[in-house]
PyMOL CGO cylinders between C-alpha atoms (Angstrom):
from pymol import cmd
from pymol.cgo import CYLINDER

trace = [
    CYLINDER, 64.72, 105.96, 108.69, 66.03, 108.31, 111.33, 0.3, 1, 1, 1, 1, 1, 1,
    CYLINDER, 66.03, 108.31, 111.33, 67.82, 105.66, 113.30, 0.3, 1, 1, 1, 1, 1, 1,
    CYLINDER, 67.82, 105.66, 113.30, 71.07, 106.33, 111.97, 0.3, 1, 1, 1, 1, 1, 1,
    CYLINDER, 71.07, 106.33, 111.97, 71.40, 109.95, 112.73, 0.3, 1, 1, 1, 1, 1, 1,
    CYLINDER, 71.40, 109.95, 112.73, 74.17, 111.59, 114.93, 0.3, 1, 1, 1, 1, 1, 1,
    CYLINDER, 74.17, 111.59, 114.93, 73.82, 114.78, 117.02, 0.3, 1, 1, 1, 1, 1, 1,
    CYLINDER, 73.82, 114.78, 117.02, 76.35, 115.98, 118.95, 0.3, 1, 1, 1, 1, 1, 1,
    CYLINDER, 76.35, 115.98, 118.95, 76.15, 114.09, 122.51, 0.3, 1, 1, 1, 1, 1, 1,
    CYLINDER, 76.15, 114.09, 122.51, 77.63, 117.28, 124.00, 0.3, 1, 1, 1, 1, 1, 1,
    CYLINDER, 77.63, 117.28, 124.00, 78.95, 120.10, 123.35, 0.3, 1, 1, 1, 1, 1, 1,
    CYLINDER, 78.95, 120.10, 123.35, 81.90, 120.55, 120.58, 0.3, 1, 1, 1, 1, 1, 1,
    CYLINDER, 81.90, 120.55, 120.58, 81.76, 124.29, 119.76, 0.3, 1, 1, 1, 1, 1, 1,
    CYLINDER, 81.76, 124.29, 119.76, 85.15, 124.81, 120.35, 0.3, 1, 1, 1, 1, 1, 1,
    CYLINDER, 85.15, 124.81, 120.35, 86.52, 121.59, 117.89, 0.3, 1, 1, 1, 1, 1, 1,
    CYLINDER, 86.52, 121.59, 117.89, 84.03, 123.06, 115.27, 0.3, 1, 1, 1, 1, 1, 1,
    CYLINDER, 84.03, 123.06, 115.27, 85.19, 125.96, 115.64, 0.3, 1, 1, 1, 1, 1, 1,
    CYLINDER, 85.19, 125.96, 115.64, 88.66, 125.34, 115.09, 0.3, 1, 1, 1, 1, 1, 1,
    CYLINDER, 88.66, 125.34, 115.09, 87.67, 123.39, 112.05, 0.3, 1, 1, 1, 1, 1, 1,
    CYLINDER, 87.67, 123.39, 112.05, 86.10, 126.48, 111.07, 0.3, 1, 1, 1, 1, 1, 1,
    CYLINDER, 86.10, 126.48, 111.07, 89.01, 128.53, 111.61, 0.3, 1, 1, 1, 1, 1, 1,
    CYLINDER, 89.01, 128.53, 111.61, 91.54, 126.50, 109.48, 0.3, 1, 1, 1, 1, 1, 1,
    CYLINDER, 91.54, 126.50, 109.48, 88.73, 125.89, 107.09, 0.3, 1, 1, 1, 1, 1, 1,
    CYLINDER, 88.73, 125.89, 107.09, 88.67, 129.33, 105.98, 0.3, 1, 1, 1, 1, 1, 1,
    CYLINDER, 88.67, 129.33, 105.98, 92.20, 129.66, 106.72, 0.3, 1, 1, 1, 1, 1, 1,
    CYLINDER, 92.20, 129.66, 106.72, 92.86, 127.18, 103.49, 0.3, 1, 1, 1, 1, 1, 1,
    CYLINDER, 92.86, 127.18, 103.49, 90.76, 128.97, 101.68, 0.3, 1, 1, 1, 1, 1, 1,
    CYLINDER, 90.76, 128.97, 101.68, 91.75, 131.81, 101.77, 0.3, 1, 1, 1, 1, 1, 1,
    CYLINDER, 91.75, 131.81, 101.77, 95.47, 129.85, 101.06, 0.3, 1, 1, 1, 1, 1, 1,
    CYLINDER, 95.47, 129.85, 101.06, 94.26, 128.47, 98.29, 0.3, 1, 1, 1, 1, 1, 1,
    CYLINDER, 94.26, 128.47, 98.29, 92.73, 131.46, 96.54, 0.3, 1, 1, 1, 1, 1, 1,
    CYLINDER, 92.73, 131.46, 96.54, 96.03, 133.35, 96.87, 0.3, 1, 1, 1, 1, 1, 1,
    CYLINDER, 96.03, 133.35, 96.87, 97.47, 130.59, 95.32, 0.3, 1, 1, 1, 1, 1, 1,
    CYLINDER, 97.47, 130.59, 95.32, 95.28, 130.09, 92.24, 0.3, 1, 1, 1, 1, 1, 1,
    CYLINDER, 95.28, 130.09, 92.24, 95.64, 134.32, 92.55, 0.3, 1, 1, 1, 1, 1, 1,
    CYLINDER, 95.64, 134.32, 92.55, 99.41, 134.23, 92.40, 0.3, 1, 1, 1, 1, 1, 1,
    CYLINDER, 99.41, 134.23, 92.40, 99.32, 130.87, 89.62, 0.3, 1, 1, 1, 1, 1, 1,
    CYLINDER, 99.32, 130.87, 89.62, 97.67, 133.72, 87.34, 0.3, 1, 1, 1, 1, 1, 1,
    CYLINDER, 97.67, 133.72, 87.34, 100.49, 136.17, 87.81, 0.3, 1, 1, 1, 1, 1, 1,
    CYLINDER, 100.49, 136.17, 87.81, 103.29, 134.02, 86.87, 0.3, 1, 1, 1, 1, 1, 1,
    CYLINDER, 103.29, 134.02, 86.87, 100.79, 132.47, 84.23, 0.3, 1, 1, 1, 1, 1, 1,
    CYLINDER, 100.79, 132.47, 84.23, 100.97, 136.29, 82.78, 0.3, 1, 1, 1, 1, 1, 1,
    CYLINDER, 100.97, 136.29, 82.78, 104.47, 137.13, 83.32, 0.3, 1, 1, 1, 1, 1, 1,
    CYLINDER, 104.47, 137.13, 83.32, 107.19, 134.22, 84.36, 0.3, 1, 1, 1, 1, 1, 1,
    CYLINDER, 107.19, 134.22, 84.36, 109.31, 136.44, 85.50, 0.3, 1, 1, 1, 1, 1, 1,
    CYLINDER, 109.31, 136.44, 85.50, 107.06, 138.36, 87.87, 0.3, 1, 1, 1, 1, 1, 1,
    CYLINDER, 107.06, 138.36, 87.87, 108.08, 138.29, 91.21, 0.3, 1, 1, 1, 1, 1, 1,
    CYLINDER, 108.08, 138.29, 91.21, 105.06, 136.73, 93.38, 0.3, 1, 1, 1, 1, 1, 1,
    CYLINDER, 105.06, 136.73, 93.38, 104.40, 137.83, 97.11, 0.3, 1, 1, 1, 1, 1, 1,
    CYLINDER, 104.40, 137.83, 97.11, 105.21, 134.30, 98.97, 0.3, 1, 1, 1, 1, 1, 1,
    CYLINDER, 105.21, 134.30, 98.97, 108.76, 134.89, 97.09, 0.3, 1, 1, 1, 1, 1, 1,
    CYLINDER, 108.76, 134.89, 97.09, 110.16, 134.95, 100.02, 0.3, 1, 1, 1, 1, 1, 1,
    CYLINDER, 110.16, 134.95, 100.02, 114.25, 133.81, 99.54, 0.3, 1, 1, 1, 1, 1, 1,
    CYLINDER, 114.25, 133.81, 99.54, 115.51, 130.71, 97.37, 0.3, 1, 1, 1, 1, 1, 1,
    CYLINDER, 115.51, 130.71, 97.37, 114.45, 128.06, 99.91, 0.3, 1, 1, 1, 1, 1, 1,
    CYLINDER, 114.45, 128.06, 99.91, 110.96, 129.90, 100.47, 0.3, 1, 1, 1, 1, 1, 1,
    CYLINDER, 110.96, 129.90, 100.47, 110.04, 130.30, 96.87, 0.3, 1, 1, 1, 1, 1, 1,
    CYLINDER, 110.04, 130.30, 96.87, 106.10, 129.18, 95.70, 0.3, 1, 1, 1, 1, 1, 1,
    CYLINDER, 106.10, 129.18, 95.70, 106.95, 130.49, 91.91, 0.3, 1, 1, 1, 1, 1, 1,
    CYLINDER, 106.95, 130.49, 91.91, 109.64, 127.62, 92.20, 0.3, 1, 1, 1, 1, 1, 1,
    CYLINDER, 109.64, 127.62, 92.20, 107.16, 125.46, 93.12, 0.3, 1, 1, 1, 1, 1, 1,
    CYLINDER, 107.16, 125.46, 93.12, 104.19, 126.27, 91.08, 0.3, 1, 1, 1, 1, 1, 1,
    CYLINDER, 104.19, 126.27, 91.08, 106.57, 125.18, 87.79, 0.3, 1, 1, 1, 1, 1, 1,
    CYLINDER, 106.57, 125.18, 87.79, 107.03, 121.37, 89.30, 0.3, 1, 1, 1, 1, 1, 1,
    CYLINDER, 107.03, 121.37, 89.30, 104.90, 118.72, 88.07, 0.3, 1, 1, 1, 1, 1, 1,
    CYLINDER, 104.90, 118.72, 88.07, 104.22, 117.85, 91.68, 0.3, 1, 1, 1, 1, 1, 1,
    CYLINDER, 104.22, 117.85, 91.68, 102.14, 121.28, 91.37, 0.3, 1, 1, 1, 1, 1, 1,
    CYLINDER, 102.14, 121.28, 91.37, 99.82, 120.15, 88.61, 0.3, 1, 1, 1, 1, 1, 1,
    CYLINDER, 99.82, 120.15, 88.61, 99.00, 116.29, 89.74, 0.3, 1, 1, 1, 1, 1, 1,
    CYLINDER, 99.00, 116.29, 89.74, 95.65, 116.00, 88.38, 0.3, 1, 1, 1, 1, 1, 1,
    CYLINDER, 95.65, 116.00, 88.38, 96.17, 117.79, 85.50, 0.3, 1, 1, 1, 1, 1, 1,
    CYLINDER, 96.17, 117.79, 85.50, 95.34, 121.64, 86.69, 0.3, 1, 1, 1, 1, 1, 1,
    CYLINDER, 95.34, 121.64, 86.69, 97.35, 123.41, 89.66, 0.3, 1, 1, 1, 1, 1, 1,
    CYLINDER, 97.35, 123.41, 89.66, 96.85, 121.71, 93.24, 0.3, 1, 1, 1, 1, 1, 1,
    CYLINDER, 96.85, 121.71, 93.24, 95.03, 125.14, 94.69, 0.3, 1, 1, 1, 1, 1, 1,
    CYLINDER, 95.03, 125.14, 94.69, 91.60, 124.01, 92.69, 0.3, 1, 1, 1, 1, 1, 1,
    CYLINDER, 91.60, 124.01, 92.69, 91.60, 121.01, 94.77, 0.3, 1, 1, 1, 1, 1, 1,
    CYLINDER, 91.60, 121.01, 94.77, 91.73, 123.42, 98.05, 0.3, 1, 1, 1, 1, 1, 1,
    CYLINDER, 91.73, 123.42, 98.05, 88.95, 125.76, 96.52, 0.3, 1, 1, 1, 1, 1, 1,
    CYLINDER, 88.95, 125.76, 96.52, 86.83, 123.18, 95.91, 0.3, 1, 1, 1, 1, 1, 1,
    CYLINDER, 86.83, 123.18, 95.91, 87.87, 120.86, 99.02, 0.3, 1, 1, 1, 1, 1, 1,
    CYLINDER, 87.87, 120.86, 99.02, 87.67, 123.86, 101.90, 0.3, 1, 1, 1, 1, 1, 1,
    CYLINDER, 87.67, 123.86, 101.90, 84.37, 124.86, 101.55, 0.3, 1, 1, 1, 1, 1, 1,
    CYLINDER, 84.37, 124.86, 101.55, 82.83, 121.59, 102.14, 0.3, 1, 1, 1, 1, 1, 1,
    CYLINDER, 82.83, 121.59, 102.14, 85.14, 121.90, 105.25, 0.3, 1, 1, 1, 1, 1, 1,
    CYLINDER, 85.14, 121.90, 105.25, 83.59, 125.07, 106.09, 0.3, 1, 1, 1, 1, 1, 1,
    CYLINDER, 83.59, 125.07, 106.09, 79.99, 123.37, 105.63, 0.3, 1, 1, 1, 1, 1, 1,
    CYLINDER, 79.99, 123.37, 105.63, 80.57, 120.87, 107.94, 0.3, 1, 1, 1, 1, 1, 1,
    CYLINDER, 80.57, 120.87, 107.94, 82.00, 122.95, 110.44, 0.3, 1, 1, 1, 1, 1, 1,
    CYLINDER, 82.00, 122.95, 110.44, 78.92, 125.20, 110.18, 0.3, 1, 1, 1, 1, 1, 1,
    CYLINDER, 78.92, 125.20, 110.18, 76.77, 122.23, 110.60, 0.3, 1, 1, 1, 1, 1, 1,
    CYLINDER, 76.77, 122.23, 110.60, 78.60, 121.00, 113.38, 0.3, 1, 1, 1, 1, 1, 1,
    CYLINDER, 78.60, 121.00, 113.38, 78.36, 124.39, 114.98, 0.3, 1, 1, 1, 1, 1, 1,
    CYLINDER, 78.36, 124.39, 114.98, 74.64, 123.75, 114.53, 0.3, 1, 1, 1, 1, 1, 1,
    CYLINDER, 74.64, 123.75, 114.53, 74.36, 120.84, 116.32, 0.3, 1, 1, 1, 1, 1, 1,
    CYLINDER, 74.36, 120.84, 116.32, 72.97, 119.62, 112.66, 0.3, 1, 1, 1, 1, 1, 1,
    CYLINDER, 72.97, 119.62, 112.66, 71.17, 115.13, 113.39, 0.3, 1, 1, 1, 1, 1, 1,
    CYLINDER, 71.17, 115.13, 113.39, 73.14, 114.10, 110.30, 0.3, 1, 1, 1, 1, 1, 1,
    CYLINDER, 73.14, 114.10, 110.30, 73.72, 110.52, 109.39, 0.3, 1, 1, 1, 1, 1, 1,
    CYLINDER, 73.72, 110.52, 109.39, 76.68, 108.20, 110.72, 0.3, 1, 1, 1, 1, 1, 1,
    CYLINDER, 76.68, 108.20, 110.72, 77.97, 107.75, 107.11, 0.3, 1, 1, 1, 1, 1, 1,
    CYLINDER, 77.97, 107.75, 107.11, 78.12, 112.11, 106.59, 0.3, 1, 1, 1, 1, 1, 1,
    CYLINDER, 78.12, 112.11, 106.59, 80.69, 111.88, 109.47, 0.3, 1, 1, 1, 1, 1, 1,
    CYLINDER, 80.69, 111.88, 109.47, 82.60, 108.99, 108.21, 0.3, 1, 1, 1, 1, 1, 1,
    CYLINDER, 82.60, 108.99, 108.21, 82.11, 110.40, 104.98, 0.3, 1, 1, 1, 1, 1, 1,
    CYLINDER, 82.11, 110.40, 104.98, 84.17, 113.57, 106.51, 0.3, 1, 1, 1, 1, 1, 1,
    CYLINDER, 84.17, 113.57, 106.51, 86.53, 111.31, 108.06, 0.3, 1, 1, 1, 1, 1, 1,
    CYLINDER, 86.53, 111.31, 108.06, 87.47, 109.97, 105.25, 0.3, 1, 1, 1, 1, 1, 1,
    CYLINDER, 87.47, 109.97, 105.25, 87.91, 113.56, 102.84, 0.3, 1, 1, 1, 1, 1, 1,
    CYLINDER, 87.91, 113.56, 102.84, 90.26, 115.00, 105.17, 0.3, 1, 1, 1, 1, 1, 1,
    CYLINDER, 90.26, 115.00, 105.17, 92.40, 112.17, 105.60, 0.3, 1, 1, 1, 1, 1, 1,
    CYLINDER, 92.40, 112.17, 105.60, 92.97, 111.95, 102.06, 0.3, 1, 1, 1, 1, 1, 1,
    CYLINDER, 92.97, 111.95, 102.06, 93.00, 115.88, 102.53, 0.3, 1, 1, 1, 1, 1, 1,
    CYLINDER, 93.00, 115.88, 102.53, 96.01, 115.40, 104.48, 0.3, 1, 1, 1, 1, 1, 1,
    CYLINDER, 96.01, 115.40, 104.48, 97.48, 112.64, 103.03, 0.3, 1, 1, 1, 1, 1, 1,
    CYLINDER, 97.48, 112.64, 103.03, 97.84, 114.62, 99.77, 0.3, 1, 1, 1, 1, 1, 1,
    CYLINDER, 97.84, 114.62, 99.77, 99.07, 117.91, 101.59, 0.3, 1, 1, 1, 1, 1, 1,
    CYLINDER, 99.07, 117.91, 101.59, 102.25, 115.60, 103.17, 0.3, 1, 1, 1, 1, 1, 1,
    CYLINDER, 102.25, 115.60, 103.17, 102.58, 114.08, 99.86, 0.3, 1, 1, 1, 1, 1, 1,
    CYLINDER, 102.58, 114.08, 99.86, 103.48, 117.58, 98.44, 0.3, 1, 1, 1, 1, 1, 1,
    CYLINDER, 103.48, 117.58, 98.44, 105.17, 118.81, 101.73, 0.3, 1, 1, 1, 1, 1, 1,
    CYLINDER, 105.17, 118.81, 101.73, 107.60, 115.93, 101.60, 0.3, 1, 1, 1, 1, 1, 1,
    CYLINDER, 107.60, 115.93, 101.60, 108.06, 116.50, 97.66, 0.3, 1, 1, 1, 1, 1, 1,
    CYLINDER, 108.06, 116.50, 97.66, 108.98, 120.15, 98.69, 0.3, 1, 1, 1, 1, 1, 1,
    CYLINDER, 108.98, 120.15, 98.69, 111.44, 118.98, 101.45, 0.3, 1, 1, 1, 1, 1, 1,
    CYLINDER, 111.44, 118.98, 101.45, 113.64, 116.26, 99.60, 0.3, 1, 1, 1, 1, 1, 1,
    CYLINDER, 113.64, 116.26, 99.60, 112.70, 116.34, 95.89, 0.3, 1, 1, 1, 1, 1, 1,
    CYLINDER, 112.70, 116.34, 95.89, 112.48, 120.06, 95.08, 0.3, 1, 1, 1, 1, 1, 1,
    CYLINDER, 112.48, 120.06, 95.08, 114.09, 121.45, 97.76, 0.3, 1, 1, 1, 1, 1, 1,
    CYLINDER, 114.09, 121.45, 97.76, 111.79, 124.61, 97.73, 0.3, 1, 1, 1, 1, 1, 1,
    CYLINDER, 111.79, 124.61, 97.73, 108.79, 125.53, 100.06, 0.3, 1, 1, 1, 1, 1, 1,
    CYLINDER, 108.79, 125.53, 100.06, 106.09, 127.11, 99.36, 0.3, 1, 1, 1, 1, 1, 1,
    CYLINDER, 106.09, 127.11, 99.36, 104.62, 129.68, 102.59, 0.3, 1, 1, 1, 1, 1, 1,
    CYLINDER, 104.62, 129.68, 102.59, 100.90, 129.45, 101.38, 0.3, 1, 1, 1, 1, 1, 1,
    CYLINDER, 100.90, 129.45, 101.38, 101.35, 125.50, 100.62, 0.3, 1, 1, 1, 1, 1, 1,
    CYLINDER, 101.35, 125.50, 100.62, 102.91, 125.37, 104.30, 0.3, 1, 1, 1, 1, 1, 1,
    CYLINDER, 102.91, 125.37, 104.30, 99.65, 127.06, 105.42, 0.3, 1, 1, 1, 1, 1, 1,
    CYLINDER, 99.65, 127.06, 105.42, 97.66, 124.24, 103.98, 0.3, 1, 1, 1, 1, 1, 1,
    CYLINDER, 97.66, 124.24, 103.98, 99.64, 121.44, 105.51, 0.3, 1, 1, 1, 1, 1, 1,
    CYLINDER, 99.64, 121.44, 105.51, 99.33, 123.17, 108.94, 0.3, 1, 1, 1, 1, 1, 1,
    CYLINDER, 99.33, 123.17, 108.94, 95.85, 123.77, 108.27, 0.3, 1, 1, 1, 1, 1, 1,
    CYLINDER, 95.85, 123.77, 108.27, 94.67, 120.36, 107.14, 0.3, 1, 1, 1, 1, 1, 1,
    CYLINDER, 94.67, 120.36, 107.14, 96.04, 118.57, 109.91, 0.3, 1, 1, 1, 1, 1, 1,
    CYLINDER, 96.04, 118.57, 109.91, 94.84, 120.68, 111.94, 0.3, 1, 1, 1, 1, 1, 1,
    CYLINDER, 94.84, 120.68, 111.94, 91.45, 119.61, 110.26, 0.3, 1, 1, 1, 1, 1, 1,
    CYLINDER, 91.45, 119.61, 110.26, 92.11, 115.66, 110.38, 0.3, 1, 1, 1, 1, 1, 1,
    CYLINDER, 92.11, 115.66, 110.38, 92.43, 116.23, 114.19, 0.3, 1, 1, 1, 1, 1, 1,
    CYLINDER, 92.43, 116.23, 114.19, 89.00, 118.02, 114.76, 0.3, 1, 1, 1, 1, 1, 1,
    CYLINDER, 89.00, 118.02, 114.76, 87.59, 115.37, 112.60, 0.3, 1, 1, 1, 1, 1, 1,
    CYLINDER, 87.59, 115.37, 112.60, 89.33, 112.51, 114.25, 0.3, 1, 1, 1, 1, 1, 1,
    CYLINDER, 89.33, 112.51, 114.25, 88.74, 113.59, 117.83, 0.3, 1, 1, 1, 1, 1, 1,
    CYLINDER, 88.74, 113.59, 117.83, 84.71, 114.50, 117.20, 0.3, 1, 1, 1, 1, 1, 1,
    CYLINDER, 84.71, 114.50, 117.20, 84.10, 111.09, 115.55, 0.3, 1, 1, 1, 1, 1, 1,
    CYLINDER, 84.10, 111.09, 115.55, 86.29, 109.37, 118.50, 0.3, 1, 1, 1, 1, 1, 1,
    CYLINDER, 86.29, 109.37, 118.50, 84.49, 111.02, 121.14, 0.3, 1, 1, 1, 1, 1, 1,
    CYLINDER, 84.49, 111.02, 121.14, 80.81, 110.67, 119.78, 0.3, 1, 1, 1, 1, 1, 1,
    CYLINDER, 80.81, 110.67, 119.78, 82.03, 106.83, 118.72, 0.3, 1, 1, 1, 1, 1, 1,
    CYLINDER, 82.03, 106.83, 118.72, 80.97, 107.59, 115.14, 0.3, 1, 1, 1, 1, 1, 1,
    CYLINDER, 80.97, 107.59, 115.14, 83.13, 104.63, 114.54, 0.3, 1, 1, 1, 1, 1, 1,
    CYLINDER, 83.13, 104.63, 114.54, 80.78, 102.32, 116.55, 0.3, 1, 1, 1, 1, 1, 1,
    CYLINDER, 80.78, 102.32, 116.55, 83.78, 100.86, 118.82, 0.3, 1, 1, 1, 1, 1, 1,
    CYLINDER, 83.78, 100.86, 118.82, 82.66, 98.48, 121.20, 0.3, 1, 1, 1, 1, 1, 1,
    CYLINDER, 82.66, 98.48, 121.20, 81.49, 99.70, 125.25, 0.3, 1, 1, 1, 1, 1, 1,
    CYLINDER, 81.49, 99.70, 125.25, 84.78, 98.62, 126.15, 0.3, 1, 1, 1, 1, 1, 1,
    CYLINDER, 84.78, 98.62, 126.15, 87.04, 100.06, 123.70, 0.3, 1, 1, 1, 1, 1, 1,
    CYLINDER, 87.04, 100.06, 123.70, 85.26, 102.96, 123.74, 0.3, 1, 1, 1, 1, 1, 1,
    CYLINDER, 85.26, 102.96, 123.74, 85.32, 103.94, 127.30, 0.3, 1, 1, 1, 1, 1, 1,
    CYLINDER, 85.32, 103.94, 127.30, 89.05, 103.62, 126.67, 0.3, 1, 1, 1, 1, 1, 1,
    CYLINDER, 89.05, 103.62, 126.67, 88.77, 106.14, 123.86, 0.3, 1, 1, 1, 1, 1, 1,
    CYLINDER, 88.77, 106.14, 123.86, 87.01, 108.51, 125.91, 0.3, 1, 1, 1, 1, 1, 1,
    CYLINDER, 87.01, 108.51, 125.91, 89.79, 107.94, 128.65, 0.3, 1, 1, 1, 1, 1, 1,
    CYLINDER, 89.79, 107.94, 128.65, 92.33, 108.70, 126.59, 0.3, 1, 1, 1, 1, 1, 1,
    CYLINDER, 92.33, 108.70, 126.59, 90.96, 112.05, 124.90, 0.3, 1, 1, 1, 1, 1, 1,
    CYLINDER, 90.96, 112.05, 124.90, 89.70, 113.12, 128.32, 0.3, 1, 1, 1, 1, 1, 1,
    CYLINDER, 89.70, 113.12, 128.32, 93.61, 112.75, 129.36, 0.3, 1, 1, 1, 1, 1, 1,
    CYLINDER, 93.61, 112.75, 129.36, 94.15, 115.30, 126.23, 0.3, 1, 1, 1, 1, 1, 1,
    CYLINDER, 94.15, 115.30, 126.23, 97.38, 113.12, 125.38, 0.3, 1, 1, 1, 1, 1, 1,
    CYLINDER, 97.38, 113.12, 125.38, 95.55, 112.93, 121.39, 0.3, 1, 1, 1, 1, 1, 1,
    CYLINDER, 95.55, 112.93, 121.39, 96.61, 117.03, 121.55, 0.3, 1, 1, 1, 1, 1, 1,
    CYLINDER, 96.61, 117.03, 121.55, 99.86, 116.14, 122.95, 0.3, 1, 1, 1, 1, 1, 1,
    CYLINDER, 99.86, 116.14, 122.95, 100.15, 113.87, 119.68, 0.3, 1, 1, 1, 1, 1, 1,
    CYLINDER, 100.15, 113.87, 119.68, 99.06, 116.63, 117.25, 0.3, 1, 1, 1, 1, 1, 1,
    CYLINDER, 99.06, 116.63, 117.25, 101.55, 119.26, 118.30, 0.3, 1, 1, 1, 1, 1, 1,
    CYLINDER, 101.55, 119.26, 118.30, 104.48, 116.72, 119.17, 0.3, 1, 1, 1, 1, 1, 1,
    CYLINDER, 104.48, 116.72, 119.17, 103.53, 115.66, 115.60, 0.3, 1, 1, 1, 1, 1, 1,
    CYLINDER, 103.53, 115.66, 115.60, 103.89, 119.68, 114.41, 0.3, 1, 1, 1, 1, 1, 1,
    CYLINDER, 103.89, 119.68, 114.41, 106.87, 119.96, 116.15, 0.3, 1, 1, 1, 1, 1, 1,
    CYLINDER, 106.87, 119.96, 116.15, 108.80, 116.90, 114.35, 0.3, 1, 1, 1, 1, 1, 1,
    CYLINDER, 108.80, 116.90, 114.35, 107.40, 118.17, 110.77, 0.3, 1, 1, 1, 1, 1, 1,
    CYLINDER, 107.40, 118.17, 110.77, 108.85, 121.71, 111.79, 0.3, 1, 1, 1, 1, 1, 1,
    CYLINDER, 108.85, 121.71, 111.79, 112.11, 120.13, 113.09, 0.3, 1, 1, 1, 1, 1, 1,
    CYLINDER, 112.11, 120.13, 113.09, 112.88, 118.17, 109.86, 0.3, 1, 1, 1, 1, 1, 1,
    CYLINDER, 112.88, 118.17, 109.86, 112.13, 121.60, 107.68, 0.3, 1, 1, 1, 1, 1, 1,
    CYLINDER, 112.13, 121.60, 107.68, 115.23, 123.23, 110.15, 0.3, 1, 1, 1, 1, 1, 1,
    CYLINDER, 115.23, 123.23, 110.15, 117.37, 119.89, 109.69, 0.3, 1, 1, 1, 1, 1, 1,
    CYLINDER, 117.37, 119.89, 109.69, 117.44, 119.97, 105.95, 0.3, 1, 1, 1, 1, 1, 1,
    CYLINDER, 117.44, 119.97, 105.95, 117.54, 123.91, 105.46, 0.3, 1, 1, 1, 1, 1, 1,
    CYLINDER, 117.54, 123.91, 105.46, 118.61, 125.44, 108.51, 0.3, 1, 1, 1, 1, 1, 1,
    CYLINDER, 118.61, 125.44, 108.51, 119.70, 129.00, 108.36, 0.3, 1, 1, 1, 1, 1, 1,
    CYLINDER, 119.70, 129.00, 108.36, 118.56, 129.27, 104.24, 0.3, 1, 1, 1, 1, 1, 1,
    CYLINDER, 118.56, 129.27, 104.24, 115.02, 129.66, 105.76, 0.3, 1, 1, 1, 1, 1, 1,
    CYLINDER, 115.02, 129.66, 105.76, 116.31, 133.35, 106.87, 0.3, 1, 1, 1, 1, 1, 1,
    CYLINDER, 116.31, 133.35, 106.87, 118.99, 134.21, 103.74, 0.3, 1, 1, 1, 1, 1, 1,
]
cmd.load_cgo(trace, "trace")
């Protein structure tokens, strides 16, 4: 029955604490959001806080259909998505025995976490040609989370890689290159916002 459990083989406060970070970070993202959906809800033509210029511009945004996929605005996925974040940060903290399929469970939410969050981000960069400063803070923040996730369920092998493939794994996030791959991969997402806007980011 208990076969199947994973603890933490060693220490991970620091990834789980990250996750907890950005987890709350989104959250508190996504709240302003739903916050500042109300206000132009209200009153088009109020002027919201994350107005920032005409190429930083959520109010812009928020009146896309890209903002209302599912049928309600995008921000109720984030209030009901970063809390479960925030749980299994908490119980990672813990050092919680949880089962093999909770972590690839995990694995899989945020990935389609941060699939969706490029989906808009890319919508935003070529389609609408607005950003959105909290919706920014999500992307950041979500794969930020993929990585945490990623890296605890490499170096546990939560995937159940083979002895050899797996003492490659551990090689290679010993090394720290997979950090090296998040913020190169940071840096080219911030680089193509530049490319297409350039100096409107500061009109």
């Amino acid at each position: 029955m208990f076969k199947d459990l994973f603890t933490p083989s060693k220490s991970y406060r620091s990834l789980f604490l990250t996750m907890l970070i950005f987890g709350i970070t989104g959250l508190i993202a996504s709240f302003t959001l739903a916050v500042e959906e109300f206000h132009l809800i209200k009153n088009p033509d109020t002027v919201l806080s994350c107005t920032i210029n005409l190429v930083l511009n959520c109010s812009t945004v928020m009146q896309t259909w890209q903002a209302s996929v599912f049928g309600f605005p995008n921000m109720f996925v984030g209030l009901m998505a970063f809390p479960i974040v925030i749980l299994v940060a908490s119980l990672g903290l813990a050092g919680s025995r949880l089962p093999r399929w909770f972590w690839l469970g995990a694995q899989v939410g945020y990935t389609l976490g941060a699939i969706f969050a490029y989906w808009l981000f890319f919508n935003s960069l070529y389609d609408i040609e607005v950003l959105c400063p909290w919706c920014l803070i999500v992307t950041f923040s979500t794969t930020l989370l993929l990585a945490t996730i990623t890296s605890y369920n490499l170096q546990d092998n939560v995937f159940g890689f083979s002895k050899k493939t797996n003492k490659r794994i551990q090689s290679f996030t010993k090394s720290g290159y997979h950090k090296l791959i998040v913020a190169t991969w940071l840096m080219i997402m911030t680089a193509l916002v530049f490319m297409k806007f350039g100096q409107s980011l500061f009109l």
